[in-house]
C-alpha positions as CSV (number, residue, x, y, z in Angstrom):
1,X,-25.3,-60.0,-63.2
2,X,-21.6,-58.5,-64.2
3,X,-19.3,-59.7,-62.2
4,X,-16.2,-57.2,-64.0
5,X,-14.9,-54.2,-62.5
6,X,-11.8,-52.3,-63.0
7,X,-9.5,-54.4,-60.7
8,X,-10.3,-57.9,-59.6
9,X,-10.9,-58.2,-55.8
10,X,-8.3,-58.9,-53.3
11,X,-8.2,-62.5,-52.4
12,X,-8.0,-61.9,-48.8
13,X,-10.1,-64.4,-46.4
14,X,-13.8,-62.7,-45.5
15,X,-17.4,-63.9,-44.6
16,X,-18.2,-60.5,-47.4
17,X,-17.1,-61.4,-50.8
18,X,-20.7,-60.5,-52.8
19,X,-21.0,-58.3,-55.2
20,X,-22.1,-54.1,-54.2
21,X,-24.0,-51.9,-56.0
22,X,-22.8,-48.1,-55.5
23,X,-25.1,-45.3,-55.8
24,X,-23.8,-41.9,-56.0
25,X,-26.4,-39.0,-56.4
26,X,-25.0,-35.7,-57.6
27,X,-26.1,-32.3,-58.5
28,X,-23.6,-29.7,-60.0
29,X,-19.5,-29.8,-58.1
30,X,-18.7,-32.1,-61.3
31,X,-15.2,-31.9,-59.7
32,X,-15.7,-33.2,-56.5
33,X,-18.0,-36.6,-58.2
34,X,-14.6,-36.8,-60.5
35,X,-12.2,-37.2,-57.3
36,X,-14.7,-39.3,-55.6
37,X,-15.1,-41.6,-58.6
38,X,-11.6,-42.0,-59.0
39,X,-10.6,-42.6,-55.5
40,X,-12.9,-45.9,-55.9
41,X,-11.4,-47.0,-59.2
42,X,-7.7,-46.8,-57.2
43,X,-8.8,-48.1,-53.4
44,X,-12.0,-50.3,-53.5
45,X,-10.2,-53.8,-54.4
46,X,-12.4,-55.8,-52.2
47,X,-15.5,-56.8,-53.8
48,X,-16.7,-56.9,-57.4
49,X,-19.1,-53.3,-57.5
50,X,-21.1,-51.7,-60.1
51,X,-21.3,-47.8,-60.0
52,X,-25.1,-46.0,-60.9
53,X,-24.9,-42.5,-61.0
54,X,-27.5,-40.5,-60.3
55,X,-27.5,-37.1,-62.1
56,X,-30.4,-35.3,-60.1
57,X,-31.1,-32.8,-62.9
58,X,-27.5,-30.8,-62.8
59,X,-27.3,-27.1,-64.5
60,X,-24.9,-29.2,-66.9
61,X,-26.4,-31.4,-68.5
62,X,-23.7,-32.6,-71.0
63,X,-21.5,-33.9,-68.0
64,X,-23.3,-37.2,-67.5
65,X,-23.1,-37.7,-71.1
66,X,-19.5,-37.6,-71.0
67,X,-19.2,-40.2,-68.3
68,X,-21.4,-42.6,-70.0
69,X,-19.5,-41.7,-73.3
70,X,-15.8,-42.2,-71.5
71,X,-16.9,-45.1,-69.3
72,X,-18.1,-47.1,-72.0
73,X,-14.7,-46.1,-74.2
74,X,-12.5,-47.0,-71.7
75,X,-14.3,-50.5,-71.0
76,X,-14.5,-51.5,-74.8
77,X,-10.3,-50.8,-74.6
78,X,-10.0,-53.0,-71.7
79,X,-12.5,-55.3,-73.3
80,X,-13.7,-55.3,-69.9
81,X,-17.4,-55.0,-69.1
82,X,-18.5,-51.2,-68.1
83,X,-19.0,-50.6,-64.5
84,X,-20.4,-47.9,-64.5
85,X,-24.3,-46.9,-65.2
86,X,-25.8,-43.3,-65.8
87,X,-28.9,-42.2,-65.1
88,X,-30.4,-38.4,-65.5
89,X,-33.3,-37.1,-63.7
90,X,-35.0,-34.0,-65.6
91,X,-36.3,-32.5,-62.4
92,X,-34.9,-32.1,-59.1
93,X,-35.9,-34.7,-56.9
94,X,-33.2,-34.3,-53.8
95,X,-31.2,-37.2,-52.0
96,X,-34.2,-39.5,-51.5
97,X,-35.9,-39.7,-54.9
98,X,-32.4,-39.4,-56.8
99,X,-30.8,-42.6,-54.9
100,X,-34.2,-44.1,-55.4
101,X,-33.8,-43.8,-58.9
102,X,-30.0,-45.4,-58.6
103,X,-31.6,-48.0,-56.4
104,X,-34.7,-49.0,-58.7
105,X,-32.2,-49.6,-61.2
106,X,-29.4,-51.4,-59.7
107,X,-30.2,-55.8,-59.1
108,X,-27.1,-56.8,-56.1
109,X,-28.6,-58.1,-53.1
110,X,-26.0,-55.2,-51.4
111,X,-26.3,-51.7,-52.0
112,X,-24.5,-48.6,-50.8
113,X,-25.3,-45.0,-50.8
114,X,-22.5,-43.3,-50.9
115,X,-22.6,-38.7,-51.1
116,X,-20.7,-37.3,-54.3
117,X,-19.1,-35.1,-51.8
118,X,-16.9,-38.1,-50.4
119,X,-13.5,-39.4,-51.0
120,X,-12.6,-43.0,-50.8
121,X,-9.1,-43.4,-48.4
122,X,-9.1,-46.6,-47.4
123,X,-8.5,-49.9,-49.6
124,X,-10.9,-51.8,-47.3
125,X,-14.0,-49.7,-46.3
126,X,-16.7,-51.5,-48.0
127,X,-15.2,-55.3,-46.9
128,X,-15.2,-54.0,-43.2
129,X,-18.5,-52.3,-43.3
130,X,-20.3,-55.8,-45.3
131,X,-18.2,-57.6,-42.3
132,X,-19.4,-55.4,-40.0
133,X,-23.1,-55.4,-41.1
134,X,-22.9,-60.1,-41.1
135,X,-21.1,-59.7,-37.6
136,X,-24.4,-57.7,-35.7
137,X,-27.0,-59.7,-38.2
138,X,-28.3,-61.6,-35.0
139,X,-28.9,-58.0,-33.1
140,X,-31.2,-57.3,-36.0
141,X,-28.6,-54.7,-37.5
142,X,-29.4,-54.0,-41.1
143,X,-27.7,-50.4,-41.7
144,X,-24.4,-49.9,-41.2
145,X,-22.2,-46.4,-41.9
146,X,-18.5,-45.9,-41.9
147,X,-16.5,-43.7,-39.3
148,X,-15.8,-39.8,-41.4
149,X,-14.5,-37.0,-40.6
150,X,-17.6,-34.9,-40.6
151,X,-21.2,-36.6,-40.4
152,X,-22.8,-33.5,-40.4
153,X,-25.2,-34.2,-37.6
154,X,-25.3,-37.3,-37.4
155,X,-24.2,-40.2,-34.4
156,X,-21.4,-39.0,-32.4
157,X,-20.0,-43.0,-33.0
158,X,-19.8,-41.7,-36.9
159,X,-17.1,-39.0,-36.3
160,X,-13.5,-39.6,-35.8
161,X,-10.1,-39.8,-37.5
162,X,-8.6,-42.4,-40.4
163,X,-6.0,-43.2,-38.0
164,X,-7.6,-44.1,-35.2
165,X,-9.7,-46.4,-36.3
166,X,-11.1,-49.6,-33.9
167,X,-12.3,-52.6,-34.7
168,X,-15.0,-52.1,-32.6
169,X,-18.9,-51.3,-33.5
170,X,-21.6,-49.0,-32.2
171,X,-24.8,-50.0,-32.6
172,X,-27.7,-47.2,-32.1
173,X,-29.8,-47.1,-29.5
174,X,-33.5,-46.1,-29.8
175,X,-34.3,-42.4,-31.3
176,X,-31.0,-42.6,-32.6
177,X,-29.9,-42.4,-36.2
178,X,-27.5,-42.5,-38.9
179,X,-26.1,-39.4,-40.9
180,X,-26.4,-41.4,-44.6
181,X,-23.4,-39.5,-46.3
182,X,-22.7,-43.2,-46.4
183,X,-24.2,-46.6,-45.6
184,X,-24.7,-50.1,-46.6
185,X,-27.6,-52.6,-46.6
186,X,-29.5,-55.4,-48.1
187,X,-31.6,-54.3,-50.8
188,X,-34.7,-56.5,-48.9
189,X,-34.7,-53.7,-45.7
190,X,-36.9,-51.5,-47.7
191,X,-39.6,-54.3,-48.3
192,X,-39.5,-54.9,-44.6
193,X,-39.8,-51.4,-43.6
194,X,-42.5,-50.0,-45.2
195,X,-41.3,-48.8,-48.4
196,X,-38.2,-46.6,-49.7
197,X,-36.4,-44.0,-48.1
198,X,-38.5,-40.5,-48.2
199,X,-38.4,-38.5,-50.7
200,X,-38.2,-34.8,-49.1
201,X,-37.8,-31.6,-51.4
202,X,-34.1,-31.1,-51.6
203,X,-32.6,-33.2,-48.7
204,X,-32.8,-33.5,-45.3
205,X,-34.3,-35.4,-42.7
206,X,-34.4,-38.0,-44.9
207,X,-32.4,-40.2,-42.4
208,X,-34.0,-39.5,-39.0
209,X,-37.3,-40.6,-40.8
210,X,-36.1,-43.8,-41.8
211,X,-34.3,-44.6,-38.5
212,X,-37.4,-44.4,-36.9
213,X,-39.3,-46.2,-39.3
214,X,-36.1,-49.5,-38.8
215,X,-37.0,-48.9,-35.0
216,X,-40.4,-49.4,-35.7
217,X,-40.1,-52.2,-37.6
218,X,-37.1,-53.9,-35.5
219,X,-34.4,-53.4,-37.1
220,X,-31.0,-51.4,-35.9
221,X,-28.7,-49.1,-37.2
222,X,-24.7,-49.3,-36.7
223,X,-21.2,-47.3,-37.2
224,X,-18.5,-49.6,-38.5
225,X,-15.4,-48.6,-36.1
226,X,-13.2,-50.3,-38.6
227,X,-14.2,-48.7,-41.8
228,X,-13.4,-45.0,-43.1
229,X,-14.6,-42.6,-45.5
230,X,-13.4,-38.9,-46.3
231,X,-17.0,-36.4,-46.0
232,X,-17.0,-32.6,-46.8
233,X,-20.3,-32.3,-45.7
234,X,-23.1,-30.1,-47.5
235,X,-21.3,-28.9,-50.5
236,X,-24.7,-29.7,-52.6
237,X,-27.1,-28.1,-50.0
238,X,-24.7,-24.6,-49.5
239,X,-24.5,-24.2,-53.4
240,X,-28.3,-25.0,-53.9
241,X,-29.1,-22.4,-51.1
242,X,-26.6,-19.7,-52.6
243,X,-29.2,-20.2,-55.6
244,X,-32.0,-19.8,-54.0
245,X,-32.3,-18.5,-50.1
246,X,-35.7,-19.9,-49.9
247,X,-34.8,-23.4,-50.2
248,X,-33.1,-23.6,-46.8
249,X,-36.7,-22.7,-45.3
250,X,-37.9,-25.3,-47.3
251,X,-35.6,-28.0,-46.4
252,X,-34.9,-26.8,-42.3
253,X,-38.6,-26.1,-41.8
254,X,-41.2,-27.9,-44.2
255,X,-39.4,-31.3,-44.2
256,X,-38.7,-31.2,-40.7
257,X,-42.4,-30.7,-40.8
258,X,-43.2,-33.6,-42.4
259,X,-40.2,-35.9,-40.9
260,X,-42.6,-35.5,-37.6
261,X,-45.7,-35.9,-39.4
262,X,-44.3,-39.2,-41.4
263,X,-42.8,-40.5,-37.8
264,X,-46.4,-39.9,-35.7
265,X,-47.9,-42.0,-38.3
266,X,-45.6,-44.7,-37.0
267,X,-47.5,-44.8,-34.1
């Protein structure tokens, strides 16, 4: 496995030195999945990472082609190993089946799912939220999401400020679930709990189905008081619905639908 990323980790004293791989699905806001990109280049110095991005069949085609193009230019002048991994899905698949695409391809032991719609601000977020995900292994915690600004519906633990931060960690109680605009796991939870994470047309729901489905199985979900990430919230949903009004009905009404149907089944 590559072991080279842009800048070597910080040797600072922790129980989570692996290696992550990152998985950023994206459809159109190019600019946003720029910021986002370079905000890990300049903060994430505390574990070796790989990046897969997931281009989830963008009006713009030619854009992932660029950052496979520059990615790869920029490594070879570094003679440093490329990072970064593109991957373009021809049909629109929404946030399940595009991060299952990022995931099928990616090989660390740790991945995270991060939004493209997110901005990294803190040098340490993905230390604390490994740290935080080893600390609660004996409570049968295997999910674990950062503290944002906006979690757009999801655990009340997941909203707060950068600078009030707490070492301290929420873990979810039953019919409770994390917003994934972010989160980190082993890759092995999905073997244990059934299979992937669901793909629903669009988005949404996504995330209550496979809380339940961790409950089910025993595991837990957590919020990582200690670790922070910047979240607009939606900015792919509003533009896909400004395209087509029908959508929203699809995603608010159909998937809820079958979020129901998919957690009875549980039973």
């Amino acid at each position: 496995m590559e072991k080279t990323t842009f800048a070597p980790p910080i040797a600072v004293p922790s129980d989570f030195n692996t290696a992550v791989d990152i998985i950023i699905p994206f459809h159109g806001h190019y600019q946003k999945l720029t910021k986002l990109l370079e905000s890990i280049f300049r903060l994430t110095r505390s574990n070796y990472y790989k990046i897969y991005i997931v281009d989830d069949a963008s009006p713009n085609s030619q854009f992932i082609k660029d950052i496979d193009k520059n990615s790869a230019k920029n490594a070879s002048i570094r003679k440093a190993d490329n990072v970064i991994k593109t991957i373009r899905l021809e049909e629109q698949r929404g946030f399940g089946g595009a991060i299952k695409a990022g995931f099928d391809a990616s090989e660390s032991p740790y991945v995270c799912f991060l939004n493209s719609d997110c901005k990294i601000e803190d040098v340490n977020w993905l230390r604390s939220l490994g740290e935080g995900l080893l600390a609660m292994k004996e409570q049968n915690v295997r999910m674990v999401s950062p503290v944002t600004n906006n979690a757009v519906g999801g655990h009340p633990a997941q909203t707060g400020t950068k600078e009030n931060r707490s070492q301290n960690h929420v873990i979810l109680q039953k019919e409770e679930f994390l917003s994934m605009y972010c989160f980190l796991c082993h890759r092995e939870l999905f073997n244990r709990c059934g299979g992937f994470i669901k793909e629903y047309p669009y988005g949404y729901y996504e995330d209550e189905e496979f809380g339940s489905r961790m409950q089910h199985y025993g595991f837990k979900q957590a919020v990582c008081g200690d670790s922070w990430v910047y979240h607009e919230g939606q900015a792919t949903i509003k533009s896909v619905w400004r395209t087509n009004p029908d959508i929203k009905d699809v995603m608010e009404k159909e998937n809820r639908k079958r979020c129901i149907a998919d957690m009875k089944s549980l039973a």
